[in-house]
C-alpha positions in Angstrom: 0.0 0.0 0.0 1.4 3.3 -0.9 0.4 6.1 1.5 0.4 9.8 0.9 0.4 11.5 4.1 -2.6 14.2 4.4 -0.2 16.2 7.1 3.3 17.1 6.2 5.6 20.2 5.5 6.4 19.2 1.9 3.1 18.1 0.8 4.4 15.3 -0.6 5.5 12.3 1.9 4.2 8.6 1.7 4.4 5.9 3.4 4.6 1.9 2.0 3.1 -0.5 3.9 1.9 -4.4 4.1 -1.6 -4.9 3.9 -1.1 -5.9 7.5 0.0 -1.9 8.2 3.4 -2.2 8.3 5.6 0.3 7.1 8.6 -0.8 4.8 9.4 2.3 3.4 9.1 5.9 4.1 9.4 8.8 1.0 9.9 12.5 2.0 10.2 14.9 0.1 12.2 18.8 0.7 14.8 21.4 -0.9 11.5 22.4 -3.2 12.7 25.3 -5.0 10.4 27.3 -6.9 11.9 29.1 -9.9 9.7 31.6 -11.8 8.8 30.5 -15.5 10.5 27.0 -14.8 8.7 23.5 -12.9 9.6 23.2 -9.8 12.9 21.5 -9.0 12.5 19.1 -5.7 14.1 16.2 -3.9 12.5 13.0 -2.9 14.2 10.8 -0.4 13.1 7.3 -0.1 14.5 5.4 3.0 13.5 2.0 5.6 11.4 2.0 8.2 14.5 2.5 10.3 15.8 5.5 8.7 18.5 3.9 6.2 18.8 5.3 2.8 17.5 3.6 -0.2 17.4 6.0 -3.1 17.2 9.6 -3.7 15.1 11.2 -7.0 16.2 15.0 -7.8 14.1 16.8 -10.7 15.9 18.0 -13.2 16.0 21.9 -13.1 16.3 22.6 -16.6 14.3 19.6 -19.2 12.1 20.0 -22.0 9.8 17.0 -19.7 9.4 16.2 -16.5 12.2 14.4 -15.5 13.8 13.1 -12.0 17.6 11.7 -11.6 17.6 8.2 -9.3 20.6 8.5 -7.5 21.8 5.3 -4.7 22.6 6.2 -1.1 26.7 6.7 -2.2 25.7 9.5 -4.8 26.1 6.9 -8.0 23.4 7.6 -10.8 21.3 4.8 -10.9 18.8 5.7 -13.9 16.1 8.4 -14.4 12.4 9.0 -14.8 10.6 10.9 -17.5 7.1 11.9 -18.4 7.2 11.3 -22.3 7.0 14.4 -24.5 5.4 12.8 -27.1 3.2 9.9 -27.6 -0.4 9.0 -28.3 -0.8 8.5 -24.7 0.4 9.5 -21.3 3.2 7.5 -20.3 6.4 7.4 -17.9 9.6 6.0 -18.5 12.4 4.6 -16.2 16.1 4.3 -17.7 18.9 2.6 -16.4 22.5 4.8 -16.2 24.0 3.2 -19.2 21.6 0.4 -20.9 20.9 2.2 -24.2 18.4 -0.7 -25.1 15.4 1.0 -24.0 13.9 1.8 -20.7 13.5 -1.0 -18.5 10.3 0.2 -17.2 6.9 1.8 -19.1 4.0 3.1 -16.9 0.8 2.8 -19.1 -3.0 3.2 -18.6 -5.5 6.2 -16.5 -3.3 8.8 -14.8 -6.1 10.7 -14.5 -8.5 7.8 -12.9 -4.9 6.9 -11.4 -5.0 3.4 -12.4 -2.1 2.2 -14.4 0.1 -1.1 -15.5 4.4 -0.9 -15.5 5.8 -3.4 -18.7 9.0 -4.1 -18.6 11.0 -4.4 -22.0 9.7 -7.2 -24.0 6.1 -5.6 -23.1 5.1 -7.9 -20.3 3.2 -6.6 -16.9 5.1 -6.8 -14.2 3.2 -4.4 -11.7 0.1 -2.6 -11.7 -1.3 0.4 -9.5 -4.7 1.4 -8.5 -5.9 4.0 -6.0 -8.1 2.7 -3.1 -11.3 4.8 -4.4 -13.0 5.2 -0.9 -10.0 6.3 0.8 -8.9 8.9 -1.4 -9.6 12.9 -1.9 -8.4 16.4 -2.0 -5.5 15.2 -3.8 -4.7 12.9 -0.7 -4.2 9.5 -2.2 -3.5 5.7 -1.2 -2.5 2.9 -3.8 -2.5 -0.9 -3.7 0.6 -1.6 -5.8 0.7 -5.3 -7.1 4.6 -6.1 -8.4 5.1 -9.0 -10.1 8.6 -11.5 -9.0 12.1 -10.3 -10.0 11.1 -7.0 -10.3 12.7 -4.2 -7.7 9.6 -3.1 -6.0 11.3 -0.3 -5.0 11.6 1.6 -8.4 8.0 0.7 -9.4 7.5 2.9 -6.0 9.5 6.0 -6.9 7.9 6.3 -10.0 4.5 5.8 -8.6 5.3 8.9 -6.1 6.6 10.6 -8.9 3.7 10.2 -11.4 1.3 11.5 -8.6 3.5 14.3 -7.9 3.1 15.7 -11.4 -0.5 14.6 -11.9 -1.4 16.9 -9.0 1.0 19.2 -10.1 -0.8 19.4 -13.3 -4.5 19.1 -11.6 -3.8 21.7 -8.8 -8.0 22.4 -8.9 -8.6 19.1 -9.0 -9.1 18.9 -5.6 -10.2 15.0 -5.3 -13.3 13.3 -5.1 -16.6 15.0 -2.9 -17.5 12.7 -0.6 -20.8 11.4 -2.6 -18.3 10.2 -5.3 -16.0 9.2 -2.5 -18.8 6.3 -1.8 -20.2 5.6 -5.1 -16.8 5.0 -6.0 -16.0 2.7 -3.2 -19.4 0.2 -3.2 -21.8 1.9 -4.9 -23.5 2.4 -1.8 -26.1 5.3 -1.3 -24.9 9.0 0.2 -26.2 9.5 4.1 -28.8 11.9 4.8 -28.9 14.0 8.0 -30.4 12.0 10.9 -34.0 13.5 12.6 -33.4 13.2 15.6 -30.1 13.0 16.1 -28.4 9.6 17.2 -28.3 9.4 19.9 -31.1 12.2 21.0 -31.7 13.2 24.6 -27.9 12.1 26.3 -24.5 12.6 25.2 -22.9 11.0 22.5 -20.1 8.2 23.1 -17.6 10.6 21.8 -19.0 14.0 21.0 -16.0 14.8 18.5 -17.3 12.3 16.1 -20.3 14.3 15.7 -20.4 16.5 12.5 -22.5 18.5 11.0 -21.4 17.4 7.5 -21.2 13.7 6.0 -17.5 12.6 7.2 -15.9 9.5 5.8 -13.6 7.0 7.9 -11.8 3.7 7.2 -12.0 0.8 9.4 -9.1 -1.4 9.3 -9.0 -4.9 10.6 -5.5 -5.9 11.9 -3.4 -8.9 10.7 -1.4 -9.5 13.7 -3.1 -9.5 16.7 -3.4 -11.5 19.9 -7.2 -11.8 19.8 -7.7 -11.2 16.0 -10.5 -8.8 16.8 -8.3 -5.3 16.7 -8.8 -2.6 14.1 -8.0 1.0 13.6 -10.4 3.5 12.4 -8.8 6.4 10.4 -9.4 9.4 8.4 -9.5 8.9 4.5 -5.8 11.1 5.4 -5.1 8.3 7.5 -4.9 9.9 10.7 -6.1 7.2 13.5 -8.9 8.5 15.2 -10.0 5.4 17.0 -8.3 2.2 18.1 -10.9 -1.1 19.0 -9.0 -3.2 20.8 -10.3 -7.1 21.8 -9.7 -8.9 24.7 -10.9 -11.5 27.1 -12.0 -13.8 24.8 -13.6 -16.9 27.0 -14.2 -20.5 25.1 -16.7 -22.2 26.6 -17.7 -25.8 25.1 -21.1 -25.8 23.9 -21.6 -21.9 24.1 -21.0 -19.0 21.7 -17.7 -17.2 22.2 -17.9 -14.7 24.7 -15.4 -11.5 24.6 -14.2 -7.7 25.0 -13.9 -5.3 23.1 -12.2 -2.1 23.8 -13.2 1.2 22.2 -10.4 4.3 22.4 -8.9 7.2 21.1 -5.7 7.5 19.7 -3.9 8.9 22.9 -5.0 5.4 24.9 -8.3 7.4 26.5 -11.2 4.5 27.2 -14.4 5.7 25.3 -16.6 2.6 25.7 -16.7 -1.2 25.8 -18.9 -3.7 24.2 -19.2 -6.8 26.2 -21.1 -9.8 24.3 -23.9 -11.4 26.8 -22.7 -15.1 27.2 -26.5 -16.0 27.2 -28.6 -14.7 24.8 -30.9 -16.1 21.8 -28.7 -14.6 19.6 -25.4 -12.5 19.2 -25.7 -9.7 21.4 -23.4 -7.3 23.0 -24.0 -4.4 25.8 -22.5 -1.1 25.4 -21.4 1.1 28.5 -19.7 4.3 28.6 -16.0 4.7 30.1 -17.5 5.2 33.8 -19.3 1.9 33.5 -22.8 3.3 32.9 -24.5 1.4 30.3 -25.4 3.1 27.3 -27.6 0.4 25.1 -26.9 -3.3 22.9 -26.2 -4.3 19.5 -27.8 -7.6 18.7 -28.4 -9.6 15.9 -32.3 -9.7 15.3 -33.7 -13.4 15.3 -36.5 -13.1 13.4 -36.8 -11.2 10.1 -36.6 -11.6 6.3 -32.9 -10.8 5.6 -30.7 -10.9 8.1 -30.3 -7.3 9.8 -28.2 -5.9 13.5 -29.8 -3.6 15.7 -28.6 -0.9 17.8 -31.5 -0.4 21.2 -30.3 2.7 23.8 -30.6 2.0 27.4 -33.8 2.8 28.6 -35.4 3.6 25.8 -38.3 2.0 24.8 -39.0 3.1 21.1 -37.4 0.3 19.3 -33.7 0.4 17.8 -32.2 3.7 16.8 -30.1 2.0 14.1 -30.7 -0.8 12.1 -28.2 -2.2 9.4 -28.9 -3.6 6.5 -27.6 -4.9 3.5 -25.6 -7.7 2.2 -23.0 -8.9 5.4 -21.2 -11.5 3.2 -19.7 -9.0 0.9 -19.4 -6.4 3.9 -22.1 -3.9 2.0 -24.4 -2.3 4.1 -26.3 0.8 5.6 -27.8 1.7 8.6 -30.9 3.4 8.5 -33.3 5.1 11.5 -36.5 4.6 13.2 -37.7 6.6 9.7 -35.9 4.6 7.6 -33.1 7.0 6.9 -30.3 5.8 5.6 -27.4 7.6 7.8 -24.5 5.4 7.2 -23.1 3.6 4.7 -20.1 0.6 5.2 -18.2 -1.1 1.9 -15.7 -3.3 2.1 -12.5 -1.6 0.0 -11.4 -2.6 -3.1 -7.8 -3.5 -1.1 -8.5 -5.8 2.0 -6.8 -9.0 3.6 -10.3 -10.1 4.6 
């Protein structure tokens, strides 16, 4: 996965990471000197997770096309990068310091959809990248690179970071996907609408500052590794955490459904809620109480209905659930809707997942 930060001084960092969430490589970029009537000359410095150097990719000052130098950590030229000047179609090239036979590497396909295919010499595919639609916007974007064997994943990178560099350098109004398209994009799934009452209504929200007044997007990502197997992250589409759910307790008991813990918090460690799942109930069901112990309502799985639907009840409340999702769970496509049917949240399963 490659990660451009939403945050950073340069405006053009990324990280590279596992589908598990670890980070293998970092790229930053700096020395971004603007010269009047010329591109922008800039440095991009790809290094490990630990810090060590890997590569460095300078822009050419003066070149009739875009075009960035690949040098290795000891200063050597390795090769270079350039946007072709002219061609049917858009396309990037990767050279290799002193192999006149033709670049080793072709970047093909949608720049502007940001979905594109590098062929080596004899024309094969040996990678591909595609930006993760629903996590993507304001010219903030995350890829799922695919690289084929015997192929050095890490210049398949630089020239990913650099083709987005100068697609956003060329689309500076651009400005990414709205949100509606944001979803549409991602599952097809339907754009919330406003809930009437609010949810909850009457008491204090779990955690007021994830109430907004506008439609906000997040990611919810399952972790690989864990312990329980039951611990995700919940970020911005910039990928700023701003939840952790944590599992943790988890009790076998031969006969009996699985009972467990699970830990809601925010990103400093601070407790927000905890969902403990009822070891005896008719069906799937798990109690909600605030950080002071105080319960707040359940989440169950209703037993009798036409499609299989989860409800959300508040504690003392006797109106019937708040929220109700629906959908299709096997392909993790569903919405929640309200007492009114409202629909006023959407979930989709991304187009890159480890399941």
């Amino acid at each position: 996965v490659l990660e451009e930060k939403g945050l950073s001084m340069s405006g053009e960092d990324f990280e590279v990471k596992t589908p598990s969430g670890e980070v293998l490589l970092k790229v930053g970029g700096g020395n971004r000197i603007p010269i009047p009537g010329m591109p922008v000359w800039d440095r991009l410095t790809m290094t490990t997770a630990a810090g060590g150097d890997v590569l460095t990719l300078d822009r050419q000052a003066v070149a009739m096309t875009t075009t960035y130098d690949l040098n290795r950590p000891d200063g050597t030229k390795f090769g270079k990068i350039n946007k072709i000047m002219f061609a049917l179609t858009p396309s990037f090239e990767m050279w290799q310091e002193g192999d006149g036979s033709g670049p080793v590497l072709k970047a093909e396909g949608s720049f502007s959809d940001k979905k594109y295919s590098f062929k080596c010499h004899k024309g094969n595919i040996v990678a591909t990248v595609a930006r993760l639609e629903g996590f993507s916007g304001n010219n903030v974007d995350t890829y799922q690179v695919i690289v084929g064997p015997h192929v050095d994943a890490s210049l398949v990178l630089a020239m990913a970071v650099v083709i987005d560099e100068v697609h956003d350098e060329e689309n500076p109004a651009q400005g990414g996907e709205p949100l509606p398209d944001m979803l549409e994009d991602a599952q097809g799934l339907p754009h919330p609408v406003a809930a009437s009452p609010p949810v909850p209504s009457g008491r204090p929200a779990l955690d007021a500052a994830l109430v907004h007044a506008a439609s906000t997007a997040y990611e919810l990502e399952e972790k690989a590794l864990t312990l329980t197997g039951e611990d995700f992250d919940v970020k911005s589409p910039a990928g700023d955490i701003v939840l952790r759910i944590n599992g943790g307790n988890r009790v076998p008991i031969a006969g009996m459904p699985v009972w467990d813990k699970l830990s809601v918090s925010s990103p400093a460690g601070g407790l927000i809620a905890t969902l403990d799942r009822q070891m005896v109930a008719m069906t799937p069901t798990y109690d909600v109480f605030r950080a002071d112990g105080s319960k707040f309502g359940k989440i169950d799985k209703a037993m009798f209905g036409f499609t299989e639907t989860f409800e959300f009840y508040l504690e003392g409340e006797g109106g019937g659930p708040v929220l109700k999702a629906e959908g299709t769970f096997s392909e993790r496509r569903y919405s929640f809707k309200t007492r009114d049917g409202a629909i006023v949240a959407a979930v989709g399963r991304g187009y890159y997942q480890t399941d």
